[in-house]
C-alpha angles and dihedrals in degrees: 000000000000115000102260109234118259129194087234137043086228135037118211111242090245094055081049101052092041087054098050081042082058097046102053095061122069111238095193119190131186125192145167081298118029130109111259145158085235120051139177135209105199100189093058103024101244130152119187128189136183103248120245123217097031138123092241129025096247127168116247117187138190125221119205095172136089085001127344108273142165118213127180110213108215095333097201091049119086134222130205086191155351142209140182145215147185092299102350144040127206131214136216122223118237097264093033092252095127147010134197132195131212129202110226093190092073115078099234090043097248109237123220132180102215100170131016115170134136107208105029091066111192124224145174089029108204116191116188130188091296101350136088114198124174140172114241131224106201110175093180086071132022086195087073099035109113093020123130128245117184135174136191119257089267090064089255119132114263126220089208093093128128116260105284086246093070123097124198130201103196130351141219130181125202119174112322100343137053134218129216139182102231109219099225097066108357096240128142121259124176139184142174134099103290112092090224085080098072091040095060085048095062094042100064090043107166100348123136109240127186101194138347142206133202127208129170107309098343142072125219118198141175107222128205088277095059090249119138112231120186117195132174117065129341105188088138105038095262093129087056113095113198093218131001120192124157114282088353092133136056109175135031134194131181141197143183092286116359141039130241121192131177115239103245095210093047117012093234116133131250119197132196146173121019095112095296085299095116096078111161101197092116088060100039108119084034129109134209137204090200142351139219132192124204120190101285097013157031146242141202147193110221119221104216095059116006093247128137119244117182134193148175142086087297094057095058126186085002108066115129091031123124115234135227107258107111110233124318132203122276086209150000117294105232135194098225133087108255093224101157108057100357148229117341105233113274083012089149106047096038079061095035094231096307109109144327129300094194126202129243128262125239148048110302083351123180111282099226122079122248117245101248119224106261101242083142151000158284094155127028102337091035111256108242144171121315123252108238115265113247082229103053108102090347085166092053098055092048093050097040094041099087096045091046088044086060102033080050101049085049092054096051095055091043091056089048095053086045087046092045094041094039096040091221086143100060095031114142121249139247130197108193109196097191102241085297099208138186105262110245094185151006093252123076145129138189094050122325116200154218149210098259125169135172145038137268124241134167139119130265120288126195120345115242126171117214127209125189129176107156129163111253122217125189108247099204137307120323094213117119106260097023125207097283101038111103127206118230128186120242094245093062089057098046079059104045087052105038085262097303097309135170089250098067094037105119100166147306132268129190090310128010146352134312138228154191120215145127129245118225097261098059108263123134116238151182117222122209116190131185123244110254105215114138095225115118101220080057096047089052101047097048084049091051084047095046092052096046096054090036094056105039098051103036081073093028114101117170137119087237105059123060109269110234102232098189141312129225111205101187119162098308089337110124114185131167124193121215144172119273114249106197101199100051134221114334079230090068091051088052108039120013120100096243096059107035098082089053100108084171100052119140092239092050095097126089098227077051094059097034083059094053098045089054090043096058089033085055090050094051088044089060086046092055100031109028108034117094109239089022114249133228120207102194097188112060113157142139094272090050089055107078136188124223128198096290095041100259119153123224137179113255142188108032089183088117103033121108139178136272128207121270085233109095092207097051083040095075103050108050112156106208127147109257133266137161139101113303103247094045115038116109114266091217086050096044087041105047106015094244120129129201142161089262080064085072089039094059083053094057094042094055083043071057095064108038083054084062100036104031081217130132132263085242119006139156117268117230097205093045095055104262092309107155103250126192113238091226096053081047097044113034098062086064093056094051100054087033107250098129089137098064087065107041122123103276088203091066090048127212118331119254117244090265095042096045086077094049097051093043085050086054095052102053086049092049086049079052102056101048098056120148098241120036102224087066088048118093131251124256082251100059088038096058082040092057094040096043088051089046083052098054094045091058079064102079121100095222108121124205133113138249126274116246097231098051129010090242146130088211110112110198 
């Protein structure tokens, strides 16, 4: 990142801590045009909010004018945030892929799609009187990440945009112009068609400023000292701060004519400006999370209870009420864990168990969260982590980027003499493909298997950082047999299953067969045995397998993973003991002959399928976050993933898994020759010989797919003569140009209104998780956030069906 100017070569130690102090908490501003979770349309007083304690996010709005009304816009889709303008507001889709406005001056709220795109993610939406501007996160190329769209009030492009070679970091529109703070020096630059623009440019002239807020005619910004300094015109006062000490605001929010701010210490709300009209008497005594300013008056949203005052000469005989919006969110769900500063209080039901609401950073920080940036998703595309912010410990980068720049050259050079000396690099390849057996029946545990053959190729989608700190616990001892493994003789297993026979084969797994039987005592079990060649590279092999499975989940305790029941180790004789799971491998309900004319099947419901995708995400996020060391699979794969009697899927077969360090840093570079099941190894892994956890996370996205398809990981084409095709390379290119609904499992059928989301939520994650490279793949935690959100939405009782161009609830 380019060195941001600054008036003097050095900077004293006390201007440097005060502007990593300033850094760290969040002065978040909201004017006539910023994203929200709270927005007002002055001309038809109108104030909208994104509804807490819902399944979805939806926007609820009140009317005042012509009769008080409520009126709920697309209640099963979600929104990240809102804006408003002079006669319409505009909102922006959970993982910023799309926005829609809405005019406010029509009766029935006319409805209109401006931007659908899923690369080029939108965030910080800005709406003006009649102008949408937004900062675009294209992860197709860098070159257009942190540029500016914008469009007029009728949807169409606007040729009033900043130069392509500006990047913003964060954006704000008044009446005919817009503001940004550029990222390579954070200076102010502003365009449009209003003169005034080019005056507050110039006001601002090389300041440092932190954010800014537009209103009206004015800008509002918190410079590097933590001042607030206000430019543009003041014929009403609403450049003149009342009182101006160092951090003493947290919020902002303009209008045409004044200036409203948020009291850091107490919550409580200054005005000034507007003629002496914007007299705040009726909300003193009252806090607020956030504020927004239309043209001629205010709104808050109150702490206490999450409802929405307003006040000012255009509310008139109602200022100081609370309206009747239930309660709205303080701040954006997201599908990411809020590892650095936390949960915001009640963060899972305001959000009503479907994402994050995360607190603020710093000392006496605002109260409100920041609207991070939607590079994925937790809804279509998948929320996922936020990008960091340019602006967050700005200081800190400056001091620390000479000493990372050397401690990283000599890094590199370090890695090429190991790679050169090792011959990692160069390293040959192996593609275990797990026994791969014929499937004898429907029941099976400890990896069953299919014919698989192919590879997967295909280039990178949209970009998503991922971010996971999550507490580690230890799951149980590490030792070999482990305290709840019991050892059974061989004898005892010949009986329990007629001494090995054809009849009780049920499958195979990593190393051996597998078989059905019952102990005498009752219990259901699977069987795994060992194959019994004499060769030593077999005997190996199985050895390596036994081991694996032996040691892992011996110590391994989840629903969601098959429970080791036992092991028998008698002369070459390998056995391992499981739990019975009655309804068999999901690879046998999708694929195998038996089942695929089943249009009744249990698992052919969406809400069905949805269940059994979060249950075995859950299981491998155990595996990567709560094991101690962590613990990579490496084979995930339909036949890995088992039903028991209630339908509950579990991970199976941990012959190939191995451990990672403790150390998160070592945890994400592991050279180790590759293994895994053509169809769903990961390509990087494959490619390069490095394993990481996003390795797991490509084989459940292609599971993903095969959930929505019903398709195989690799199966024969019928419209490209019989040629083997990846379903990734088949499925991932309708995704992305929205034609999901072209692919889906017609057994299964379209899906209902409230499920169309949720596959559609499925789908982008999926797209996620097969990326091409594993730092742009999401974690397991955004993942069982994703598919816990796309679960609850199947819930609703709305009934409709999915358009055949885009799996989608939008109209346009």
């Amino acid at each position: 990142m380019t060195k941001p100017h600054l008036s003097a070569t050095v900077l004293s130690v006390t201007t440097l801590s005060l502007l990593s102090f300033i850094l760290s908490s969040p002065f978040l501003t909201h004017a006539l045009g910023s994203g929200s979770t709270l927005a007002v349309i002055s001309a038809t007083s109108t104030v909208c909010g994104v509804a807490a304690s819902q399944p979805s996010q939806s926007i609820t709005c009140y009317r005042r004018t012509p009769i008080a009304e409520i009126i709920t816009v697309h209640p099963n889709v979600s929104f990240s945030a809102i804006s408003g303008g002079s006669t319409f507001f505009c909102g922006l889709r959970s993982g910023g892929y799309a926005f829609l406005c809405w005019d406010t001056s029509n009766f029935f709220f006319e409805t209109r799609r401006v931007y659908v795109n899923n690369t080029a993610l939108l965030q910080n939406l800005s709406v003006g009187d009649n102008q949408v501007c937004a900062i675009v996160n294209d992860t197709s190329s860098v070159n257009k990440t942190g540029t500016v769209m914008c469009w007029r009030g009728d949807g169409n492009a606007s040729r009033q945009s900043p130069s392509e070679g500006d990047k913003f970091k964060s954006i704000s529109s008044g009446s005919g112009f817009s503001c940004g703070i550029l990222i390579e020096n954070y200076r102010i630059k502003c365009w449009g068609n209003n003169a005034i623009a080019r005056e507050i440019e110039r006001g601002f002239a090389d300041m440092i400023i932190l954010n800014l807020e537009v209103g009206g005619l004015h800008a509002c910004g918190v410079n590097s000292s933590g001042v607030l300094v206000c430019k543009g015109d003041n014929s009403f006062g609403q450049l003149n701060v009342p009182s101006n000490n160092v951090l003493e605001y947290s919020q902002l929010a303009l209008g045409a004519t004044h200036s409203c701010a948020i009291r850091r210490n107490n919550g409580s709300v200054v005005c000034w400006g507007g003629g002496g009209e914007y007299n705040v008497t009726e909300i003193q005594g009252v806090f607020f999370e956030s504020i927004v300013s239309g043209s001629n008056f205010s709104c808050g949203l109150v702490s206490r209870d999450f409802s929405i005052m307003c006040w000012g000469p255009g509310w008139p005989n109602a200022s100081g009420t609370r309206l009747p919006l239930g309660e709205v969110l303080p701040g954006p769900c997201v599908h990411y864990s809020c590892s650095e500063c936390g949960l915001y209080p009640r963060s899972e039901k305001l959000c009503s168990g479907s994402g994050n609401i995360c607190k603020p950073c710093g000392p006496n920080a605002s109260i409100l969260t920041p609207l991070a940036p939607t590079s994925l998703p937790s809804a279509p595309p998948p929320s996922i982590a936020p990008k960091s912010s340019p602006s967050n410990k700005l200081t800190t980068g400056l001091l620390a980027f000479a000493i990372v720049g050397s401690v990283g050259g000599f890094a590199g050079i370090c890695t090429i003499i190991y790679c050169l000396w090792t011959g990692v690099c160069f390293g040959k390849k192996k593609v275990h493909n797990s026994v791969q057996p014929t499937i004898t029946s429907a029941v099976s545990i400890g990896g069953v298997t299919s014919n698989n053959s192919g590879l997967n190729s295909r280039s990178s989608t949209i970009r998503r950082q991922s971010s996971r700190v999550m507490r580690r616990q230890r799951s149980g001892t590490s030792s070999k047999h482990g305290d709840r493994a019991e050892e059974f003789s061989l004898a005892e297993l010949a009986a329990a299953t007629n001494n090995f026979s054809v009849e009780n084969k049920i499958g195979a797994g990593s190393f051996g067969v597998v078989y059905g039987g019952k102990l005498k005592d009752g219990r259901e079990v699977a069987i795994k045995r060992g194959e019994t060649g004499q060769k030593m590279k077999k005997f190996q092999e199985k050895e390596s397998a036994f081991e694996s499975e032996l040691a892992f989940l011996s110590r391994l305790h989840h629903k969601h993973l098959v429970r080791l029941v036992g092991y028998c180790e008698d002369g070459d004789e390998r056995l391992l003991v499981y739990d019975y799971m009655k309804n068999g491998a999901l690879y046998d309900h999708l694929h195998d002959k038996n089942n695929i004319e089943k249009s009744s099947s249990v698992i052919n419901s969406w809400k069905m399928r949805i269940k059994i995708a979060l249950d075995a995400a859950r299981g491998i996020e155990y595996l990567h976050n709560y094991a101690v060391p962590p613990i990579i699979h490496r084979d995930i794969k339909s036949s890995n993933i088992l039903l028991d009697a209630n339908w509950t899927a579990r991970v199976s077969d941990f012959g190939l898994s191995l451990m990672g360090p403790e150390s998160e840093q070592d945890y994400n570079y592991r050279p180790t020759k590759a293994a895994g099941t053509v169809g769903y190894i990961d390509p990087e892994y494959y490619g390069l010989n490095v394993l990481t956890a996003k390795s797991d996370v490509y084989g459940l996205g292609v599971v993903l797919l095969e959930l929505l398809t019903g398709k195989r990981a690799i199966f024969k084409g019928d419209d490209n003569g019989g040629t083997p095709t990846s379903i990734v390379d088949f499925a991932v290119p309708k995704i992305m140009v929205n034609e999901l609904g072209k692919i889906l499992d017609p057994r299964v059928g379209p899906p209902e209104l409230n499920e169309a989301e949720a596959v559609e939520l499925v789908g982008y994650t999926a797209m996620h998780c097969v990326n091409l490279e594993g730092k742009d793949r999401p974690t397991m935690t955004d993942i069982v956030a994703n598919l816990e959100r796309a679960l609850s939405l199947c819930d609703g009782s709305s009934h409709g069906s999915i358009s055949s161009g885009r799996v989608s609830i939008v109209a346009d």
